[in-house]
N, C-alpha and C positions, 0 to 999 in steps of 0.2 A: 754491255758494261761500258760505262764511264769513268771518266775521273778527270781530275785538275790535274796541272800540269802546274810546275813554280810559280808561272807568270799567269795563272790565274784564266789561262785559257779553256774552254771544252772540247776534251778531244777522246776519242775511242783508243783508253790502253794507251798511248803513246804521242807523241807530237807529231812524229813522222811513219807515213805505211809507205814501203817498196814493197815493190814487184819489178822481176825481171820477166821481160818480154817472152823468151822461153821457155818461163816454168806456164806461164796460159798458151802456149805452143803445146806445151806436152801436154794438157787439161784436156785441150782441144782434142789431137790424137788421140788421147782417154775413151774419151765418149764419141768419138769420130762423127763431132759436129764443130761448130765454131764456138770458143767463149767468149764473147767481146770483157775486154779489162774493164770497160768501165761496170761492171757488176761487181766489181770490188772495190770500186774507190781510192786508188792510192793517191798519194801525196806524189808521189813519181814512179813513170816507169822508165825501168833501167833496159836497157841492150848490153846482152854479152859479148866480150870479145873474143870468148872462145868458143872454136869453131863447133864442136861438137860438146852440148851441155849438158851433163846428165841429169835428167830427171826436174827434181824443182829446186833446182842452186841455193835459191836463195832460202832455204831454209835449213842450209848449214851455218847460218851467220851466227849463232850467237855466241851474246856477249863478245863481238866484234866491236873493233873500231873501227872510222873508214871515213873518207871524204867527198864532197860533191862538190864540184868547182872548190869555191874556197869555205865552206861551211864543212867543220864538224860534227863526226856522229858515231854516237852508240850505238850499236845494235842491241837490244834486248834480248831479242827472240820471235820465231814465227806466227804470226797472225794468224788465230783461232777464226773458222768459219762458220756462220750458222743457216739455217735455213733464208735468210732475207736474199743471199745470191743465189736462190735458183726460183724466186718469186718474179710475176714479171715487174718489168722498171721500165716506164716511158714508152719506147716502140721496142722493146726486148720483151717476149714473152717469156713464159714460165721456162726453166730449165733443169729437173729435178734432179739430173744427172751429174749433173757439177757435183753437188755435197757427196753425191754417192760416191764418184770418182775419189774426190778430197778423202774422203771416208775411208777407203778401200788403199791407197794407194802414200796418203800424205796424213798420216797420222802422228801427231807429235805431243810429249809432255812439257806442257806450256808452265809448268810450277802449280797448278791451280787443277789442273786436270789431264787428260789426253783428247785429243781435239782433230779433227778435221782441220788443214790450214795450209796457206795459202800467202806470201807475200813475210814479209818482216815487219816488225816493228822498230822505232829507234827515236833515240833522244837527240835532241842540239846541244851540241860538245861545246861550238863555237860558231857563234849566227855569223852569218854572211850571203853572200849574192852566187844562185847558181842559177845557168842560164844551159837553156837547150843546144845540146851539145856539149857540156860540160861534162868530163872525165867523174866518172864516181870507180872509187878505190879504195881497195879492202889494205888497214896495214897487215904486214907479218906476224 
């Protein structure tokens, strides 16, 4: 699925896809092989700062707000998975095990259905400049 965004741009569901670093930490342990993130594409991946993160954090977000350096953002809700992340990509072979894990494990009702998912979605509240290493921050 696609769709337009205000400013006319083409993007999958949302302007912006996170993922945090150790929710494909725990994928990985899943299937007790390696998932590289780039099989899912994000817009950015986040590092937790806390020490011990249960399970796939980042798919308690929704309908969050939150900040990355000094850009604005919605959170929506978790990004639905489908079979193209465990097809092979480039020098990544096939990996069937992902969805199934996602299936098994990260099952979520996205509004639309219940889905396999993996990572969030989120809009620009207010554009600006984030740069690697930049703090991203959920408010209260």
């Amino acid at each position: 699925m696609a769709m337009m965004t205000e400013r006319a741009s083409f993007v999958d569901l949302a302007a912006v896809h996170l993922i945090v670093e150790e929710s494909v930490v725990h994928l990985s342990e899943l299937i007790g092989a390696e998932v590289p993130v780039r099989r899912f594409r994000p817009t950015a991946l986040l590092r937790s700062s806390i020490e011990a993160v249960p399970g796939f954090l980042d798919l308690a977000w929704v309908d969050r707000v939150a900040t990355a350096g000094d850009v604005g953002l919605h959170i929506g809700g978790p990004a639905p998975r489908c079979v193209m992340t465990t097809l092979p990509q480039g020098d990544l072979g096939a990996q069937r095990e992902v969805l199934q894990a996602l299936a098994e494990h990260a099952r979520h009702d996205t509004g639309t259905g219940v889905f396999a998912c993996l990572g969030t979605y989120a809009e620009v509240t207010n554009p600006g400049t984030v740069r690697l290493g930049d703090h991203f921050v959920l408010a209260d």
